[in-house]
C-alpha positions in Angstrom: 0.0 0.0 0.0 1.5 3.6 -0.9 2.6 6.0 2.1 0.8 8.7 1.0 -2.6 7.2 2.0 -4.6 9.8 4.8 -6.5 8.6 7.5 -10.0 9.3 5.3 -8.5 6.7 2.8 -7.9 9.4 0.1 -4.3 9.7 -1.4 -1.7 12.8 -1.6 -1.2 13.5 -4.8 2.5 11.9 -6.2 5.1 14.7 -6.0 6.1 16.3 -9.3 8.8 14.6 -11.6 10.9 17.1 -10.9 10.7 16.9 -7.3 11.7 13.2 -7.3 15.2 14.2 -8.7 17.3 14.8 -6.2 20.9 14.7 -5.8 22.9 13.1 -2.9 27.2 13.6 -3.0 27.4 14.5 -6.6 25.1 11.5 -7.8 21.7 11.9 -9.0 19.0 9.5 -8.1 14.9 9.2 -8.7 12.2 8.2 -6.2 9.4 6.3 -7.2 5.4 6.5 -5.5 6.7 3.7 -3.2 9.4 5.4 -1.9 11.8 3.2 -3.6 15.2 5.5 -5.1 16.6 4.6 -8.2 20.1 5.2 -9.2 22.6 6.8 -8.1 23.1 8.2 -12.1 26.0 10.7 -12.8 24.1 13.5 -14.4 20.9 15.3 -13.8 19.6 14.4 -17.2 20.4 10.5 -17.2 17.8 10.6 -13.8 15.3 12.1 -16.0 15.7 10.1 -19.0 15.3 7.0 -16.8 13.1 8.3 -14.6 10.8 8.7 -18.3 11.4 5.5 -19.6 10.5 4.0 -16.1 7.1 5.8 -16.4 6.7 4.8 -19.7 7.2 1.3 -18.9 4.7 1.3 -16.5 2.1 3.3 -18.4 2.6 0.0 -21.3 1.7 -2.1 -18.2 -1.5 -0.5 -17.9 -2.3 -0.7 -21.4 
């Protein structure tokens, strides 16, 4: 079940893409709705292009 779950049973909305970039000693790394991080990546952009493609992947799971 997700963390951001209130007491009412309603959800917080996920954070914006751009808020689960963050960087941590130079390295770059995602979070996902779970809470799970994903890298660490050397630039700011190779956390966003994965960070897409993970997204996507999971959109075609949907499908």
């Amino acid at each position: 079940m997700s963390d951001n779950r209130r007491q009412d049973g309603s959800e917080d909305p996920a954070p914006a893409r751009s808020e689960r970039i963050y960087s941590e000693q130079d390295l770059w790394y995602f979070r996902v709705r779970e809470g799970d991080e994903v890298g660490p990546f050397r630039y700011r952009s190779e956390a966003q292009s994965n960070l897409e493609r993970f997204m996507e992947q999971l959109k075609d799971q949907l499908s």
